[in-house]
N, C-alpha and C positions, 0 to 999 in steps of 0.2 A: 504494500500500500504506500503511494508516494507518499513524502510528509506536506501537507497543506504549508501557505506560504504563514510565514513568521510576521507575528503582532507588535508592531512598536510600543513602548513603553512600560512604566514597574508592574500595570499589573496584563501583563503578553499572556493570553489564552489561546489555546489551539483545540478546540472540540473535535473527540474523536480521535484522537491518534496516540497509541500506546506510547510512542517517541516520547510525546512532550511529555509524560508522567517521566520518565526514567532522566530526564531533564533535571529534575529535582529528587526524583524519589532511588533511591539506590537499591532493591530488592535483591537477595539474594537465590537462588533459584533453587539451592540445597536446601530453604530452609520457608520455601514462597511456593504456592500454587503455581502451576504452570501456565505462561499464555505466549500465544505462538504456535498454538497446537491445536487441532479440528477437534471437537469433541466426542465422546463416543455414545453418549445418552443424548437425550431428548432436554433442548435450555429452552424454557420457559422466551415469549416474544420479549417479555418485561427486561430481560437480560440479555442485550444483543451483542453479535459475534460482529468480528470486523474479517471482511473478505472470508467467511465458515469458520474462522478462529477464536479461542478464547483470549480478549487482550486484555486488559486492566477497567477497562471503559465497558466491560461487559458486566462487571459486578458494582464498579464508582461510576456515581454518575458524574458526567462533564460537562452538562450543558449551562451552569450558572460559574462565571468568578467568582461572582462574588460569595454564592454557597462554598465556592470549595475553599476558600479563605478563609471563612469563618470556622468551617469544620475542620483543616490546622489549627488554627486557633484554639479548638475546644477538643482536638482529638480525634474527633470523628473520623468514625469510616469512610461518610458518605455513602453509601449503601444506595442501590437504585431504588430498590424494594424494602418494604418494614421486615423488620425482622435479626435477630444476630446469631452467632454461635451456629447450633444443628439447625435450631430453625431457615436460617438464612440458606445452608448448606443442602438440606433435602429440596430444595428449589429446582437443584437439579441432580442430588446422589439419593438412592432410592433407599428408603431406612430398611426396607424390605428384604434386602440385596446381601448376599453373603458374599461378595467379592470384595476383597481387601479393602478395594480403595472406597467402598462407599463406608463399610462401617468403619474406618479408619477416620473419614473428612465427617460422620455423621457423631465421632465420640469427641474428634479432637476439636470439631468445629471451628478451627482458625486457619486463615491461608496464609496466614504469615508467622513462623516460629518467633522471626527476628529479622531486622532492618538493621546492616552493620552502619552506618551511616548514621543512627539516631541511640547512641549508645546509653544517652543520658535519660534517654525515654523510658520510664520502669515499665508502662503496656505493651513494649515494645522488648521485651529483655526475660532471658529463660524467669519463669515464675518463678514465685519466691518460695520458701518453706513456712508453712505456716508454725507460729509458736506451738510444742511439743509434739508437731506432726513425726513421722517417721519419715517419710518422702512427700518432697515436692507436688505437686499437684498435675503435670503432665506425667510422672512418673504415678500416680494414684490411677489415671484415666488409663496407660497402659493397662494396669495392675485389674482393673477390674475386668479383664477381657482375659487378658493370659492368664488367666487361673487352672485352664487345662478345661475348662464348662464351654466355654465358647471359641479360645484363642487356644495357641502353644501355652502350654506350663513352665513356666519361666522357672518357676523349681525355690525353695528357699532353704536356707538356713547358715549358719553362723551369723554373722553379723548382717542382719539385714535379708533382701530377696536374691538369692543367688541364681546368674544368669549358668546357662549351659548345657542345657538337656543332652548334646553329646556326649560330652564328659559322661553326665548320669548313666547312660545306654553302656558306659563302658566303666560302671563299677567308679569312677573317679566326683568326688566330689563338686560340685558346681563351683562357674568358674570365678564369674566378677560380682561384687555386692555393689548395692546402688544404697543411694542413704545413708553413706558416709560419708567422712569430712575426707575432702584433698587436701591431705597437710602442704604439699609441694615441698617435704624436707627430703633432697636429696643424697642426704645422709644416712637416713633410712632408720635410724635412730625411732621416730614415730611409727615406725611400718615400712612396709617396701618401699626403696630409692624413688622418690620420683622427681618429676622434674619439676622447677619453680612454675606457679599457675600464670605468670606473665608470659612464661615462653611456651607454653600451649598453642599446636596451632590452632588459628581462629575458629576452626570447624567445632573444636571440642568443648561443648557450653559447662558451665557448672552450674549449679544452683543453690544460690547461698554459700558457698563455695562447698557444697555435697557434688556427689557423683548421684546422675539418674539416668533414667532410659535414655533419656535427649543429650546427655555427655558421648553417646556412641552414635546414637539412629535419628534418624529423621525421613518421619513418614510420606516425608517428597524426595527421599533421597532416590536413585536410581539402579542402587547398587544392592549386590545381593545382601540378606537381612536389612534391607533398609544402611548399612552402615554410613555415616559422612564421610567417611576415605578407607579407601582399599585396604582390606589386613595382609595382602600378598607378602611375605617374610614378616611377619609381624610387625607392619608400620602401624598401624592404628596405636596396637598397646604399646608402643616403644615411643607415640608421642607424648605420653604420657612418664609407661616407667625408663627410669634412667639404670640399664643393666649394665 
């Protein structure tokens, strides 16, 4: 789609062209709804595709400055349609639907984990821990699926919810606990060596500075398990621990 011609002045609006969003908005694509891509269900007229694709302009609406200035201002989605969270999402994922990605976008209901650009944004930034919770609150929304009733059986025990059903299958204890603190002491003195939380690469979120499901996966990732980067020779774990 070409980009329509450019608006003079502070407040340049361009209706309709996913370009002009990424102008200002920096989306990260590991961690954001897809768009660029035809869809494979049925999207409601209320929510329109640009050239059969889904673009940013398909869920925000574009067609006031001055709305969408305002809803910066106050945070807002802008949304086309009322509605937030699953509600907004079964618009067009079928609640109905046993295929990963509908009950995945209908439990998690947000198309944005994280905006690296807007780091200072807390609605924008891996969830918090609530006071005396065990885990984080996307790690909770996992947890209530992989219980082995509806999803994989994430498996638990020693400290926390223990990932690894492979392991299990072979007599070995589960691998990674979620719901502990990254000390980042590469000393090892606290626990296994790892590495300071500033040199993490970006992919790898903490929350509250615990480890959770979202320290490894992200359910727009495109990799197998969902993971944010390749475990091929053990890079994922190794950006983490320091052997």
């Amino acid at each position: 789609m070409a980009a329509p011609a450019a608006v003079e002045g502070p407040a340049a609006w361009v209706p309709g062209w996913t370009g002009q969003c990424s102008g200002c908005h920096e989306t990260d694509g590991l961690f954001s709804h897809p768009v660029g891509v035809a869809p494979s269900m049925s999207v409601p007229a209320a929510l329109p595709l640009v050239d059969g694709e889904i673009a940013c302009i398909t869920c925000h609406d574009d067609r006031s400055a001055e709305a969408h200035l305002q809803a910066r201002q106050n945070h807002s989605p802008l949304l086309r349609i009322p509605g937030e969270g699953a509600g907004f999402c079964c618009q067009c994922h079928d609640p109905r639907s046993t295929l990963r990605r509908d009950m995945h976008a209908i439990m998690v209901g947000r198309a944005h984990l994280r905006w690296p650009q807007e780091r200072d944004r807390a609605d924008l930034q891996p969830s918090e821990v609530p006071e005396g919770a065990p885990f984080d609150p996307d790690s909770e929304t996992c947890l209530s699926c992989h219980d082995g009733s509806v999803a994989s059986d994430v498996g638990h025990g020693g400290s926390g919810v223990q990932f690894g059903p492979t392991r299990r299958r072979l007599g070995l204890p589960g691998s990674h606990p979620i719901g502990v603190e990254y000390t980042g002491d590469p000393s090892g003195r606290a626990g296994p060596p790892l590495k300071p939380a500033e040199m993490l690469d970006e992919r790898i979120r903490l929350f509250d500075s615990r480890v959770g499901c979202g320290t490894c996966h992200s359910l727009y990732s495109k990799r197998a398990a969902l993971l944010v980067m390749s475990n091929s020779r053990s890079t994922l774990c190794l950006s983490c621990h320091d052997l």
